[in-house]
C-alpha positions as CSV (number, residue, x, y, z in Angstrom):
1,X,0.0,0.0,0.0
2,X,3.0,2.5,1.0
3,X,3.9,1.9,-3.2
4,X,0.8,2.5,-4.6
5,X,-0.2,5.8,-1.9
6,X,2.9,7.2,-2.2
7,X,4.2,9.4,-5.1
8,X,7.2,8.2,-7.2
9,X,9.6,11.2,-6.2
10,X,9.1,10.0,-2.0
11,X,10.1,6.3,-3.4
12,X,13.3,8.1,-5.4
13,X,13.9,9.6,-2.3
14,X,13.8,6.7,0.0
15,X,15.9,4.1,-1.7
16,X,19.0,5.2,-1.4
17,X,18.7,5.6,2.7
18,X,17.2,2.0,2.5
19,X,19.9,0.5,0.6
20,X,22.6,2.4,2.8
21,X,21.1,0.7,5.7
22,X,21.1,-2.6,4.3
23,X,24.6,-1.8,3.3
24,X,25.4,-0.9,6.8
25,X,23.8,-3.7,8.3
26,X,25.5,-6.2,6.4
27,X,29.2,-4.3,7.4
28,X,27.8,-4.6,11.5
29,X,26.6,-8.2,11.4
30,X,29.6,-9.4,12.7
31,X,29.1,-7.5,15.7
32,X,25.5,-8.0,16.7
33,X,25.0,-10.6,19.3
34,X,22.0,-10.9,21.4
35,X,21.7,-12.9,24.5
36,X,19.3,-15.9,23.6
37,X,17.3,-16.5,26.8
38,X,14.1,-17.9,26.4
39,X,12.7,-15.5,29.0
40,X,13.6,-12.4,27.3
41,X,10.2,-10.8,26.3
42,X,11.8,-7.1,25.5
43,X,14.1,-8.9,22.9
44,X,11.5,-11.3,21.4
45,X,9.3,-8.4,21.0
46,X,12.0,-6.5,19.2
47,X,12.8,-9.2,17.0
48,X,9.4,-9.5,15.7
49,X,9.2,-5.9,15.3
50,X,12.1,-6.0,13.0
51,X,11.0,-8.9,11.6
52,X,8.0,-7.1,10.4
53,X,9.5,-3.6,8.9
54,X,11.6,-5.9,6.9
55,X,8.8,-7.1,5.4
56,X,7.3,-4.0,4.8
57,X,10.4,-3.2,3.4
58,X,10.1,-6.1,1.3
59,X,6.9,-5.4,-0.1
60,X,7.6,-2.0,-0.7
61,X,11.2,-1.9,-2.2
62,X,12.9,-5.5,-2.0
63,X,16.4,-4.7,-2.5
64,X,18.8,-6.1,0.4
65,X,15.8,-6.9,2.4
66,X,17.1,-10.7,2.1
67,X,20.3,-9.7,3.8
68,X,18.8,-7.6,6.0
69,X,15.9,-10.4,7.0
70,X,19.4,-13.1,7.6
71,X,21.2,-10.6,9.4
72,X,18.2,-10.2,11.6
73,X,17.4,-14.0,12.0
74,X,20.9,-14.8,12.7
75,X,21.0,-12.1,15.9
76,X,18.0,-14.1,17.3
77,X,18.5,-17.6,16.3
78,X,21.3,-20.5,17.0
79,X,20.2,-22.1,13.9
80,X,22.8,-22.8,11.0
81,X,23.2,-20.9,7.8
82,X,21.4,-22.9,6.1
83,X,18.5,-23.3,8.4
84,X,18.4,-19.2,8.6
85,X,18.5,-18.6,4.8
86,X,15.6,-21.3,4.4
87,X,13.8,-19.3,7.0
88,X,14.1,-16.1,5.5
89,X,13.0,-17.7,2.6
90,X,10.2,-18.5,3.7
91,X,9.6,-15.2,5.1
92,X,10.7,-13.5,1.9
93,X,8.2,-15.2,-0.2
94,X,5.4,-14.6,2.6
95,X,6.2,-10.6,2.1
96,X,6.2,-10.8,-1.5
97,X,2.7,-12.9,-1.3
98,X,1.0,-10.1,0.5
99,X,2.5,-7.4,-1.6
100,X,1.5,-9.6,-4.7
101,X,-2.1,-9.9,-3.4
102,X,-2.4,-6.3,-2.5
103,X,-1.1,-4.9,-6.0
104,X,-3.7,-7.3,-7.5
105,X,-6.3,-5.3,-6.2
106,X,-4.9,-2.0,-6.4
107,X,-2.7,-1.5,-8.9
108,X,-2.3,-2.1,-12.7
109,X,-0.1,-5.3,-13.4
110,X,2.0,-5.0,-16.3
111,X,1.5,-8.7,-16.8
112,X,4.0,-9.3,-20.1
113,X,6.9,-8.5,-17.4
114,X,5.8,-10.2,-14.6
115,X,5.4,-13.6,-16.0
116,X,8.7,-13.5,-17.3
117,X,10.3,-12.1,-13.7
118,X,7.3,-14.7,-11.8
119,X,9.0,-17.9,-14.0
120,X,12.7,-16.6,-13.2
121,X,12.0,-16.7,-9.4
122,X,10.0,-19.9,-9.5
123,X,13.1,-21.3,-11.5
124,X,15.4,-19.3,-8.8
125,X,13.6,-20.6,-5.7
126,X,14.0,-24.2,-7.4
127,X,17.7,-24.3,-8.0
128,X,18.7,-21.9,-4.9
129,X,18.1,-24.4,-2.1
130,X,20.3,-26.9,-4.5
131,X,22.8,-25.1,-4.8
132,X,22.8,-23.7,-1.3
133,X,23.5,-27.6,0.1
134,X,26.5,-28.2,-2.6
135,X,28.3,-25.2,-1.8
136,X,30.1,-25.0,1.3
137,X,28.4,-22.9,3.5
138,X,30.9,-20.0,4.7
139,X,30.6,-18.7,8.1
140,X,29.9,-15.2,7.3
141,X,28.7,-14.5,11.1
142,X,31.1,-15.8,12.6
């Protein structure tokens, strides 16, 4: 909805902030570590709060919100590389479903470019995981 409302000059405007932060994000990665108690309510509540502007994110731009989505899941989780890209997979594709569904009904879809961009991410989301488990998976949080 924040696409479609907005004019194109505030979108012009924003990206560049939004991919700085991604960029920044990625560069202090390393360096975020969150104490993992499961009684932690302030942190859990966080989480899912940046859990969900990512999305919006997602929705609304999409560019570095996967790295900002596995920089966020790998603050809060123990879980492999592996196991966090598949989850923000998941997530990703969630985001994208609800933006999808809301531009539907909104918003004209130029639909002789989106088949062609719907068939390279179903043929992206196919091989990905694939190639994800033959590739050694570096530890880029370490």
């Amino acid at each position: 909805m924040l696409l479609i409302q907005f004019p194109g000059k505030i979108f012009e405007k924003i990206v560049p902030f939004c991919i700085a932060f991604s960029g920044l994000m990625i560069l202090f990665s390393g360096e975020i570590h969150l104490e993992k108690d499961g009684n932690n309510r302030l942190l859990q509540i966080i989480s899912l709060l940046c859990l969900v502007i990512t999305g919006i994110y997602a929705g609304y731009f999409g560019a570095a919100s996967g790295v900002l989505m596995i920089v966020i899941l790998n603050a809060i989780s123990d879980d492999d590389f592996l196991t966090v890209n598949a989850m923000k997979n998941i997530i990703g594709s969630l985001s994208n479903l609800v933006a999808l569904i809301i531009y539907m009904f909104t918003a004209k879809i130029y639909w002789d470019s989106a088949i062609p961009l719907a068939i390279g991410a179903l043929i992206g989301s196919y091989s990905g995981p694939r190639i994800m488990r033959v590739i050694f998976p570096l530890k880029l949080f370490a």
